[in-house]
C-alpha positions, 0 to 999 in steps of 0.5 A: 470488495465491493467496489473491485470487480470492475477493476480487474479486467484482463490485461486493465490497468489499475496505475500508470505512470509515463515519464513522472518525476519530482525534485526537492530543490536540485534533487531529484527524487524520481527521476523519468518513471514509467510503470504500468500495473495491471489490475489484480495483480501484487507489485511489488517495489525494491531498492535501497533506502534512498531510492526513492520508493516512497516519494513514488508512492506519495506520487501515485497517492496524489500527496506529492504532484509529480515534477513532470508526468502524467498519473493514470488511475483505473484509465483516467489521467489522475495527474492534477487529483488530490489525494482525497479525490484519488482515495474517493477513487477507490485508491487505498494507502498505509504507511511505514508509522502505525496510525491507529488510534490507540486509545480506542478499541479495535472495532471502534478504529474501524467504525470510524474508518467506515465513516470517513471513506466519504470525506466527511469530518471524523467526531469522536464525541459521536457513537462508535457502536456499528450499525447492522451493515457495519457490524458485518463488513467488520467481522469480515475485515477481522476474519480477513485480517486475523483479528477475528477474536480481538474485537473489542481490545483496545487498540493500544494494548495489543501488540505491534504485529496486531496493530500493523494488521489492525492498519491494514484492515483500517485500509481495507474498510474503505473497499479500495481497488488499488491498496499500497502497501509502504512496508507493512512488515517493517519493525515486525519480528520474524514471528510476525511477519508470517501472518503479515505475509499470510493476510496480504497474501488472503486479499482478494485478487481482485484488489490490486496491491503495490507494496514497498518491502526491504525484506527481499525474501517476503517481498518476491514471495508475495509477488507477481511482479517487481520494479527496483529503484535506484537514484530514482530511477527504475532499474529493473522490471519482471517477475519475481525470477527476472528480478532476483536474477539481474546483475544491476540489482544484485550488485545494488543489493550484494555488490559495491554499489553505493545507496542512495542517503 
């Protein structure tokens, strides 16, 4: 990644949020948050539907400015940015949707994401045919995403697994430091979610990666570290073991605890 390697300094922080909230009229979605996510690290979001996973992601991506709060990306207060400026940033998003154009092959998705990193307008009535340089940053994307031999199939004809990897190397075009990932193996059947988990795991470690999952088996292997929300509000925070391990987590997840709708 070209712009990562600065990212990933012992012990640096790629995201922070101290005391963010956001409330929808009286409800109040994210409730007090305070996470620090250390560079070129996997971290990885839990907790029931409802527990506001998403609304925090659209909070540190700048689609949603927090309530109360402070962002901080890669050190710098963040909190007032557009999404657009974050992205510049070098902050990276997919979403729970596939958003892919179908009608286009694979590799003219990805020209046209390369084109659209600096925040100019998109034309589809312009070439799609990469030059020299982009012609090889794709075969790279494609390799790393294990798309290597679908290069030129249309986007829509491949199937949903390929499609959600194809997302993810739409993401990956633009050289993030930061990618969140909102539940990159949902609607995945069991075959599929292999070489999900495989390509995220493939990433290099110098791009730092946040991802929602319900899966909870994929979601602890992937990870360095695991954050659980509930209500809103973080509930638990440590590696992998600590989590899996914490009573309020198990009675949300195995328990009587109630979701949040």
């Amino acid at each position: 990644m070209s712009r990562a390697s600065s990212a990933a300094d012992k012990g640096a922080a790629a995201i922070e949020l101290r005391g963010v909230s956001r409330s929808f009229g009286g409800l109040k979605a994210v409730d007090d948050v305070s996470l620090r996510i250390q560079a070129g690290t996997r971290h990885v979001l839990i907790g029931p539907n409802g527990a506001g996973k998403t609304t925090l992601f659209a909070l540190m991506s700048g689609e949603l400015s927090v309530s109360a709060g402070k962002v901080s990306l890669f050190g710098q207060d963040v909190t007032s940015w557009s999404a657009m400026r974050r992205s510049r940033a070098g902050l990276g998003r997919t979403y729970q949707i596939t958003n892919v154009f179908s009608g286009l092959s694979v590799q003219e998705n990805l020209v046209l994401a390369m084109r659209g990193r600096g925040g100019g307008q998109l034309n589809m009535l312009t070439s799609t045919r990469p030059d020299a340089v982009s012609s090889a940053r794709i075969d790279e994307l494609l390799s790393m995403c294990g798309l290597k031999n679908r290069r030129d199939v249309r986007a829509g004809a491949m199937s949903y697994g390929e499609q959600r990897l194809l997302e993810l190397a739409i993401s990956l075009a633009n050289d993030p430091r930061l990618l969140l990932l909102d539940e990159p193996a949902a609607g995945l059947s069991p075959a599929e979610r292999g070489p999900m988990a495989e390509t995220i795991r493939r990433l290099p470690r110098e791009l730092t990666i946040v991802l929602i999952e319900h899966d909870m088996e994929l979601a602890l292997g992937l990870a360095d570290r695991v954050s659980c929300l509930y209500y809103g509000s973080l509930l638990a925070d440590g590696t992998p073991e600590e989590v899996r391990s914490d009573e309020k987590v198990q009675s949300v997840y195995f328990g009587t605890a109630s979701s949040h709708a």
